[in-house]
N, C-alpha and C positions, 0 to 999 in steps of 0.2 A: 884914725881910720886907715885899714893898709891901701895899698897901691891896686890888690888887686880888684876890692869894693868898691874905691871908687873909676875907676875902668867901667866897671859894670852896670854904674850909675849912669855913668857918660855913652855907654852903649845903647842903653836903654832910651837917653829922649834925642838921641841922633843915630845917623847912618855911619855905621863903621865901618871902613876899608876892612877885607879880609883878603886872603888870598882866594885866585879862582877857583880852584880846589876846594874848597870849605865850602864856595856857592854851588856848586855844581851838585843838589839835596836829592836823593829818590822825590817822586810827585807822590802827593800826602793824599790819602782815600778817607773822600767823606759824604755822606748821606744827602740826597737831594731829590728835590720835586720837579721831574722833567714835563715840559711843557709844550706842546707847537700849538698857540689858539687856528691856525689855517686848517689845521685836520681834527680839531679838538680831541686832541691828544696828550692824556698826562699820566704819568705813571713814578713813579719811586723807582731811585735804581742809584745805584753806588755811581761815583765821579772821581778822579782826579786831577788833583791841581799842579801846575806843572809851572816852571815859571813866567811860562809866557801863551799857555792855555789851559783851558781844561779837557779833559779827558773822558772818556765815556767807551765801557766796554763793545765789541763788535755787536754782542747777542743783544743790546741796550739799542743801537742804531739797526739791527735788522727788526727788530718790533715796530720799532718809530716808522720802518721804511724808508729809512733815508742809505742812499750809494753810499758805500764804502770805496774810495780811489783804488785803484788795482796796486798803485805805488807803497801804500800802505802795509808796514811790516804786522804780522801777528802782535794780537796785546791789544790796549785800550790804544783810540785812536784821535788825535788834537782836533778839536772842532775848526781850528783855524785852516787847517787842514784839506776838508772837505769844500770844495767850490761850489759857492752860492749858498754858503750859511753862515748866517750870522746872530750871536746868540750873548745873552746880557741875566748876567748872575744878580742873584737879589740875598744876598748873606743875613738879610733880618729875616725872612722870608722862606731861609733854605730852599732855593727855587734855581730853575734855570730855564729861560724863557728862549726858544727856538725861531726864528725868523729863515726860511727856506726858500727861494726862486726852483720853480719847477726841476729846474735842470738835476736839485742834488735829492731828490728822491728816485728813490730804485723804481725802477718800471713797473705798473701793473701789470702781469700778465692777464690778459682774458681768452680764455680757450684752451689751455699750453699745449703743445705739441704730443707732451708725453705723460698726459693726466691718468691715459685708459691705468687699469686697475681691473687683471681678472678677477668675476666674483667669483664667488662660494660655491661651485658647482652642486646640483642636489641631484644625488643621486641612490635609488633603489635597484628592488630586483622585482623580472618578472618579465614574460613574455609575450607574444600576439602573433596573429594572424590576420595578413591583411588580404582579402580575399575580392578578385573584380571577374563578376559570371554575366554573361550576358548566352541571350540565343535570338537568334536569325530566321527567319522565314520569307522564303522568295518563293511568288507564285514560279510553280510548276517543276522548284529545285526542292532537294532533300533540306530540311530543317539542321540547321549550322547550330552547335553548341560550343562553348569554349569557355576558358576563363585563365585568370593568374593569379599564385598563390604566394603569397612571399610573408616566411614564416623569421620571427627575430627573437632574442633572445638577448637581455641587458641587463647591466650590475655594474660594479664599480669596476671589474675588467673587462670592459668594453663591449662591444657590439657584435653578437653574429648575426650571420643575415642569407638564408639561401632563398634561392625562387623558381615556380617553374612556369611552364605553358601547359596547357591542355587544351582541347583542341576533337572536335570529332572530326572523320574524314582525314585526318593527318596521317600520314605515314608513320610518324610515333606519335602513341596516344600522350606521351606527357612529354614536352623537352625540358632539360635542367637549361636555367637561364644561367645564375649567377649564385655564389657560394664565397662568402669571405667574412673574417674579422677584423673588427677595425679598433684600434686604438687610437684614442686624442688626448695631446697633453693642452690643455687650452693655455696655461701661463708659458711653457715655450713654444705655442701657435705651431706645435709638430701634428701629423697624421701617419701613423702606421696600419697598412693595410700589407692582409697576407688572404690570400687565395682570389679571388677575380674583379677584374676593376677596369681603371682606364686612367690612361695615362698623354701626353704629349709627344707624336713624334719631332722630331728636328724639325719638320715642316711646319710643326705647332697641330698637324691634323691628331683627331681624338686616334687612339688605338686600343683594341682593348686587347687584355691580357689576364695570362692567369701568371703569379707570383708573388713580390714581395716589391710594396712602394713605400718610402716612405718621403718627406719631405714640408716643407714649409704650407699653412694650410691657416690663411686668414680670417676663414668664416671662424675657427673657434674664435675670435674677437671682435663681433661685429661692428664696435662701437671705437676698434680701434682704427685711427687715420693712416693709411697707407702712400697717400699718395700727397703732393708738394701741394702745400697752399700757399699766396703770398701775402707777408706779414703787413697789415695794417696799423699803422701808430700814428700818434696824435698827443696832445698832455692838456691837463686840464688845467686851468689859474685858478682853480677852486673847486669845491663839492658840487658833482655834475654826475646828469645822466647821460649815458651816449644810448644813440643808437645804429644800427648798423643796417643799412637798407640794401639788397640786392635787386639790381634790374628795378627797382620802387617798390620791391618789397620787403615790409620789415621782418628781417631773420633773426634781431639779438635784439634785448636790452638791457644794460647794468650800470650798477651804479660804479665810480671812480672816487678817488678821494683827488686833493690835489697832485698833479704831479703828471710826472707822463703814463702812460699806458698802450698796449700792445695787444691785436687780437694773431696770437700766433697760429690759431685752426680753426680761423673764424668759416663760419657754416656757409662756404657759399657752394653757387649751384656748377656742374662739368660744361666745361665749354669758355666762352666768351661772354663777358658782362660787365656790369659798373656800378663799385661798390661805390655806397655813401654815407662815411661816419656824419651824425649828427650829436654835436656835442652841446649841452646846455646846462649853466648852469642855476644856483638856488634862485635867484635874481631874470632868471627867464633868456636870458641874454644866451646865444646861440652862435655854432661855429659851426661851416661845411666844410667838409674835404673827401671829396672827390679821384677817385683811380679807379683804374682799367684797370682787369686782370683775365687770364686763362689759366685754366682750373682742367685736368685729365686725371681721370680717376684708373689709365691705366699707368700712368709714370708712379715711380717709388721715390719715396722722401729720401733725400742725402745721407747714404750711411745703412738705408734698409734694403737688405734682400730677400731674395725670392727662391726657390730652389724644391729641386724636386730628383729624386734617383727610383728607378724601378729597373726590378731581374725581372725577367720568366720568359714565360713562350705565347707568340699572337695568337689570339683565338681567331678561329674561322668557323664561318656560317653559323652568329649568333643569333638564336630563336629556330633554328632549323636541326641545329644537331647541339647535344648535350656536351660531347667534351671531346671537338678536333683544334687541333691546334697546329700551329704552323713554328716558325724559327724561332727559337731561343736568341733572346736579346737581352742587352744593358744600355740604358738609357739616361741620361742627365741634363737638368736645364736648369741653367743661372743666371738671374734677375739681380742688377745692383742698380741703387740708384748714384750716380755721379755727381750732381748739383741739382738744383730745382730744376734745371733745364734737362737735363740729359740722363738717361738710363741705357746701362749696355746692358748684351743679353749675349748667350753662348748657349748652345748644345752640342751636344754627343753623341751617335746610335753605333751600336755595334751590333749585328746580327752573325748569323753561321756564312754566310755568303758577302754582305754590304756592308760598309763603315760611313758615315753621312757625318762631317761637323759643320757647324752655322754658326756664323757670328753678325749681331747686329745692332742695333740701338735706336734711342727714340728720343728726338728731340722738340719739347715743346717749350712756346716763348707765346706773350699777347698778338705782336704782331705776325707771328711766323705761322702759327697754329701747332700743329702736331704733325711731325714728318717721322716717317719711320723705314728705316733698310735696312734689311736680311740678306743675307748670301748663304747658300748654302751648298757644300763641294761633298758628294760621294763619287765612291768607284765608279760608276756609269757617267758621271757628268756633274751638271748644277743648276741648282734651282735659283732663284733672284726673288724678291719681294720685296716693294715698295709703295708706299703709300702717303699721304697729305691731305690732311683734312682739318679745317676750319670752320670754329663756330661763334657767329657775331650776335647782335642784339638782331640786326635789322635780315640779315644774311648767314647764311653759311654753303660750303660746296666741298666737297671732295673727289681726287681721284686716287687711285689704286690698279695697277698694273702687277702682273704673276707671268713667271717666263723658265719655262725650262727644257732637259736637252734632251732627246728621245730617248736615251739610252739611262735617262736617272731613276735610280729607283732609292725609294726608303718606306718605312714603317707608315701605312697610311697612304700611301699615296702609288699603291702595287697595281700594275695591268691598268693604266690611263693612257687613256690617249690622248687627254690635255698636251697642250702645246705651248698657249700664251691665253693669260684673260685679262684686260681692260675696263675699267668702269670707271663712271664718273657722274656726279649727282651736281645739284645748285636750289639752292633753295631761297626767296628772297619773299620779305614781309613786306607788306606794301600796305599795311597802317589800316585805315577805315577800308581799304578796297579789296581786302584779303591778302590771300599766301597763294605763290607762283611755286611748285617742283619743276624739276627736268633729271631725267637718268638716260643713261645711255649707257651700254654694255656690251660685250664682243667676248665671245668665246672662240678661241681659233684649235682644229685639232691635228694632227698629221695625218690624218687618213680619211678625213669625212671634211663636209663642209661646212666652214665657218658661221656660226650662229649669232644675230645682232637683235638686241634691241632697243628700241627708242621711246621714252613715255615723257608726255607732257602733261602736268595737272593743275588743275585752278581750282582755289578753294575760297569763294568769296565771304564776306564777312557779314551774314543778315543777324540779326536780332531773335527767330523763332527759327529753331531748329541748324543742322548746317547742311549743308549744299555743295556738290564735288561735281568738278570735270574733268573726265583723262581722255587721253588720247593716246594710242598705241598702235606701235610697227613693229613688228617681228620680220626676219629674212630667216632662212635656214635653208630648205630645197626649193619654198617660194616664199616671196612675201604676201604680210595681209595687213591691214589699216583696220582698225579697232574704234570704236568712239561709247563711252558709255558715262551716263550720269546719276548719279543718284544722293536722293536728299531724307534725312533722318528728322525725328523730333523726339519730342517726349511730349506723351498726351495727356495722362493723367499718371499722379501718384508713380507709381514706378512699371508704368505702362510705356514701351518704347514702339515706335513702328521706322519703316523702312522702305522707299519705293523708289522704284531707276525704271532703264532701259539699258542695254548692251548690243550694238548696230554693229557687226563685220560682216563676211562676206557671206555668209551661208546663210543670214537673215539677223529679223531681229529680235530677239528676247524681251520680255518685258515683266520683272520681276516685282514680288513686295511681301513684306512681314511683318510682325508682330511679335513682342514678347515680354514677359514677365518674371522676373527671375526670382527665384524663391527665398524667401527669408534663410539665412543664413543658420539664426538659432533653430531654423524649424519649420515647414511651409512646403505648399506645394507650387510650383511654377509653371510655365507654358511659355511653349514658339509654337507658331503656326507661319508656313513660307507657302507661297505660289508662283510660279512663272507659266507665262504664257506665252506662244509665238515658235520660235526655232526651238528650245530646247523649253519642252512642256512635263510639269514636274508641280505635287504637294505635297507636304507632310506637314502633320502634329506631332509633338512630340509633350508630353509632362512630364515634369520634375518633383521629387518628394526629396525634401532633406526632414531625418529623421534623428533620435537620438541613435539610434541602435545601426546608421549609414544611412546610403543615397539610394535611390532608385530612377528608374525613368521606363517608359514605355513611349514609342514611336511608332507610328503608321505611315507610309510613302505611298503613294504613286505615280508612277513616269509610261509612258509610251511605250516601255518594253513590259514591262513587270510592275505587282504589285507587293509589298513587303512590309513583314511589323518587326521591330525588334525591340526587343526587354532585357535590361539588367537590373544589378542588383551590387554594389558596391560595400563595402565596410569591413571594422575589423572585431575580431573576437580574442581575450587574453584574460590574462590574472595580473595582478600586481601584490606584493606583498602578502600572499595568501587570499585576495579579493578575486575575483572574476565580472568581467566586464563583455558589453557588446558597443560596439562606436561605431563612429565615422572611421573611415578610413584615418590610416597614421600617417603624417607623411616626415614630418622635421622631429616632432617633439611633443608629450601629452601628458598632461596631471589629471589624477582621481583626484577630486575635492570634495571632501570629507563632512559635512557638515553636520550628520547628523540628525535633520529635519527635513521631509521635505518639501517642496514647490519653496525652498527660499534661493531668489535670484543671486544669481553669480554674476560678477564680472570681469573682464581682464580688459588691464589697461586705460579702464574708464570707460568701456564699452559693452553693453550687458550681450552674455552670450548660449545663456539659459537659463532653468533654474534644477534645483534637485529632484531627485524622481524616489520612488517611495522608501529605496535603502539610503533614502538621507545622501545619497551621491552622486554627480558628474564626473562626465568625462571629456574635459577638455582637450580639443586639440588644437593643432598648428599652432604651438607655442614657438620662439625664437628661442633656440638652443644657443649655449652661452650666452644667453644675455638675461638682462631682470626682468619677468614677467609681472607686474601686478596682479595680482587676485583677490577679490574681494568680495564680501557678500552685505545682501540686506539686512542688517539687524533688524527693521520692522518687521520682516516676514519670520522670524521664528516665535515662539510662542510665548505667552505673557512670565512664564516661571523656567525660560533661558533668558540666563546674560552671556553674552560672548565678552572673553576674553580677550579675543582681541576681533577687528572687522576685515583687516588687509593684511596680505605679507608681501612677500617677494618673494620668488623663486628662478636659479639659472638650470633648467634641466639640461643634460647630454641631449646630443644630435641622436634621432632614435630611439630615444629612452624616455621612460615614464619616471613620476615622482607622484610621491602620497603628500595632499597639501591637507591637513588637520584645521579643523578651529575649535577649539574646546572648549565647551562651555559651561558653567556651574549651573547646575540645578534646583533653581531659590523656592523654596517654600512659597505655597500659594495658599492664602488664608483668607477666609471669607469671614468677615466680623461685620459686628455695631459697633458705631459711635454714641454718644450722649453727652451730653453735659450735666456738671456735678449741680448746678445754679442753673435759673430760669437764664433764658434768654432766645435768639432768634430761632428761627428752623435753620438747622449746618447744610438742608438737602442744598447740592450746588455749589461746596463753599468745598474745599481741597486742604488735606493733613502733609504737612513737608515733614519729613524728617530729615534731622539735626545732623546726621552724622554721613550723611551723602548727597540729601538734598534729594530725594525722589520723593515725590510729588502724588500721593492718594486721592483721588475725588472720592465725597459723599454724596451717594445717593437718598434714594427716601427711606424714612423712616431711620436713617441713620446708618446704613447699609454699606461698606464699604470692603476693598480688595486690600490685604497686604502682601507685599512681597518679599522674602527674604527675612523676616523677624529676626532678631537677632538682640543676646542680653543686651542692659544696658539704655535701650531704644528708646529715646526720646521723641515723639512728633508734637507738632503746634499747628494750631489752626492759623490760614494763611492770611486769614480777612482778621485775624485779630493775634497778634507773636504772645501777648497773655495768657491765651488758653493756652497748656499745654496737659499730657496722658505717657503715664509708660506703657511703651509698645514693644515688651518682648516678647516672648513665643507663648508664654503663661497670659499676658493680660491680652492679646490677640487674641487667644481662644477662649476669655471669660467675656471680652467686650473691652471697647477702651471705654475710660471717664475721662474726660475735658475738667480741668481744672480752670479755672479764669484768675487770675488776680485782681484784686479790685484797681 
């Protein structure tokens, strides 16, 4: 035998020294059944064996959920490795069994910060007229006519939009209001608008203008989170439900596996409150935790901004004159948010004459509340704004202070004679015994005299109906003391009423009302008011909501004069080659297509007509970029329609309409007999399933029966006995079925 065989012999049932080098192997890759019984979790996935662990690819631990160490290079990653797992291989078994301490699972998120996802915008072509006419009648005055017309036009390049006034007795019989196109990109939350709009001066006052805006514009993303919420977490020691209670009310609940978990934009309410995870889990066994948080829906999340740029020229005297315009300006405002706490802010104005910049920021915190200051320096001077406000479970109060210097002028804030304003509110719940207000406010001017007000209210807490007390001082050239009460109910069904008193100086009033508001899909409504005493005054007034718009007529009388007035609101259009009469448009509105009609529609899980005799609605105030539900009755269409489908979803444009289809097959309606081949019972009563869908025929007498849909092939069986069965295609439907039975 040579030297080198037996070597190899002596290798074989002992450990042989080698050099380090020769030990030093690649880690060998082999097949295995990954296990964690804590999350009942198992799955097949490639492993290697290393000489002092195993191994397990990243994409293999991100399934499992278990953390990956941040220290950890690219490549497969040693269990020994990861902190708080410990894991025991079964090589007869091809197994690897996972033992985990919460710590080394990756966090659930629930909520995530940045889940939104613009949908599928739907968009058509086609246009409207929204049309609001009303007319006036005052004893002894000429009969007042008027109305406004605002005519749009949409498609997949966006929105125009002009409007006018009309107007009898006016100086012009028609004013142009407003004239622009708008473009929206919804997945980068942009808004481009060109011809008349409004925009933010430096002072933040509205200004409107004719040009070109364009800028950051959050509505196209309603569902997306703008503003800092704070993160709640917790971990579970096992398969558990949480839930999440705001103020004691429950807002979330979901399930967790073991491990920790995080609500990053958990649903809570603006202001001051106290969230409470409830965590439980299979075994009933239960964990609270408890935090405070403030939640302001005007602060921006860390990292998002806000931003806005408009050219053109200020309009003046809008609704009076069609097209005057004052200085050509460039305008800019920037929104960033800094941390969960803090958001600055900055603007710009440039006009032909003025240049105004502002910078300022807003900080909120649980204990601090929400504080916010502005400065704002133009050519003439500076404006200052500050403000602080807080809102508790039990409590809240704000002040707010404005101060500026004679000689400032900017966009929005031309020809005042504002000087400084003050205000300041408190509000405090006082549990079974009601809710206390207080405000207080001061207007000071440079040329007139300072105007104050002071209100106190009480709003006790009864059981039927609610009940208010205020109390009010005015000062300006004199002062007056005010005192009025008044207590509301609901009487029946959606019957409300209203009755007070209001005591100042010149006497006392004493008012009350009634009202009914009109079904939404459809209905007529009523208010009836009276007051008696100092200031003596009736009127009715009716309401009609229609498919084709609104209507109302009202009758008044007071001590000077008697008067009726009547409108007539709604819009008229086409979509897609269709022509339509609505309600008024106001956000967003789908034709829903069906086909049949009186079959009820609903959106969102809320019925809000049904079809009218060309098989179609017209819905309005949909939520543009976002997902509308619509859905219809399957029972109410007819016995020989199947629909295809019963709901969809649709995100329409702001403005714009969309055609929502349901389409549906038209099945064969067959009137046959039944019989049987063999004596046996009477069928009248007894019901034919067929075999290949499962729809279900009742027999009536004499054997009489409905089919739907025949179709080759067609097996049915009688349901009180699966023995009998008959071919039911389109040929033995219209000769008769035979019932077979087997013995």
């Amino acid at each position: 035998m040579s030297a080198a065989r037996i070597t190899s012999l002596l290798c074989a049932s002992m450990a042989c020294a080698a050099p380090a080098a020769a030990q030093e192997t690649a880690p060998v890759r082999f097949v295995t059944e990954v296990r964690i019984p804590a999350r009942a979790e198992t799955l097949e996935a490639f492993a290697w064996r290393s000489t002092d662990s195993v191994m397990l690819d990243r994409a293999t631990l991100q399934t499992l959920g278990i953390e990956i160490p941040a220290s950890e290079a690219d490549g497969p990653v040693a269990l020994n490795a990861i902190p708080g797992l410990i894991y025991e291989e079964d090589a007869a078994d091809a197994s690897l069994t996972i033992t985990c301490a919460a710590a080394c699972y990756a966090p659930q998120v629930l909520f995530p910060a940045d889940h939104w996802r613009p949908p599928a915008i739907s968009r058509a072509n086609g246009g409207y007229l929204n049309y609001d006419l009303n007319a006036q009648w005052l004893d002894g005055e000429e009969t007042l006519i008027g109305g406004v017309g605002e005519a749009a036009m949409f498609g997949p390049w966006g929105l125009f939009e002009t409007s006018a006034l009309a107007q009898s007795g006016a100086r012009d019989d028609v004013t142009r209001l407003e004239t622009r196109w708008t473009m929206d990109f919804p997945a980068e939350q942009l808004r481009l608008r060109i011809g008349d709009s409004s925009t933010l001066g430096a002072l933040g006052a509205p200004v409107r203008f004719a040009g070109v805006q364009l800028g950051r514009h959050f509505a196209l993303a309603p569902s997306f989170i703008t503003y800092p919420t704070p993160t709640l977490a917790s971990e579970a020691q096992a398969a558990s439900t949480v839930e999440l209670y705001v103020d004691g009310a429950l807002r979330a609940r979901e399930r967790v596996n073991t491990g920790p978990f995080v609500f990053e934009n958990a649903p809570l309410v603006s202001g001051a409150g106290q969230a409470q995870l409830v965590v439980t889990d299979v075994l009933g066994r239960s964990e609270i935790i408890n935090r405070p948080f403030f939640v302001s829906a005007s602060m921006l999340r860390p990292g998002l901004s806000d931003w806005s740029a408009a050219l053109g020229a200020e309009r003046l005297d809008y609704g009076r004159d069609s097209a005057t315009y004052g200085d050509a300006f460039l305008s800019g405002r920037y929104r960033r948010g800094l941390t969960n706490a803090i958001t600055a802010e900055g603007a710009v104005e440039l006009t032909e004459s003025t240049s105004a910049t502002q910078l300022g920021a807003a900080i909120a915190a649980y204990k601090l509340g929400q504080l916010r200051l502005a400065h704002t320096i133009a050519d003439g001077g500076a404006w200052t704004d500050a403000s602080w406000h807080r809102d508790a479970r039990m409590w809240s109060f704000g002040l707010q202070w404005q101060g500026r210097d004679k000689n400032f002028d900017s966009l929005g804030q031309r020809d005042t004679n504002l000087r400084s304003s003050a205000a300041a509110n408190l509000g405090v719940d006082l549990g079974n015994a009601g809710t206390v207000g207080f405000t207080a406010a001061e207007v000071r001017f440079f040329d007139d005299a300072p105007a104050r007000t002071l209100t106190l209210s009480y709003t006790p807490d009864i059981r039927q109906g609610a009940l208010s007390f205020r109390l009010l001082y005015t000062e300006r050239e004199e002062s007056e003391l005010a005192f009025g009460v008044t207590f509301s109910m609901r009487l029946r069904g959606d019957i409300s009423a209203q009755a007070g008193a209001d005591i100042e100086r010149r006497g006392t009033t004493y008012h009350a009302s009634a009202q009914s508001a009109a079904d939404t899909r459809g209905g007529i409504g009523w208010r009836a008011r009276a007051a008696l005493g100092e200031d003596e005054r009736a009127d009715l007034a009716l309401d009609h909501i229609g498919s084709a718009g609104d209507s109302f007529v009202q009758v008044a009388h007071t001590r000077r004069a008697d008067g009726v007035r009547a409108g007539h609101t709604g819009s008229v259009g086409w979509i897609e080659s269709h022509t339509f009469a609505a309600r008024r448009i106001q956000s967003a509105f789908a034709m829903i297509d069906v086909g049949e009609q009186d079959v009820s529609v609903s959106r969102d899980r809320l019925p809000i007509g049904a079809t009218g005799r060309n098989g179609r609605l017209i819905a309005v105030n949909l939520r543009p970029y976002d997902l509308n539900t619509i859905a219809i009755a399957p029972d109410d269409l007819p016995l020989d329609r199947a629909p295809a489908t019963t709901e969809t979803q649709i995100a329409p444009a702001a403005g714009a309409g969309v055609v929502v289809r349901f389409p549906q097959a038209r099945a064969a309606l067959t009137e046959s007999r039944v019989q049987r081949r063999q004596q046996g019972p009477d069928l009248r009563g007894d019901v034919l399933v067929r075999q290949r869908d499962g729809a279900r025929f009742p027999i009536g007498s004499d054997g009489r029966i409905v089919i739907l849909g025949a179709a080759p092939g067609d097996i049915v069986r009688l349901d009180s006995d699966a023995r009998c069965t008959a071919r039911a295609d389109s040929e033995a439907v219209a000769d008769g079925l035979m019932l077979r039975c087997a013995a």
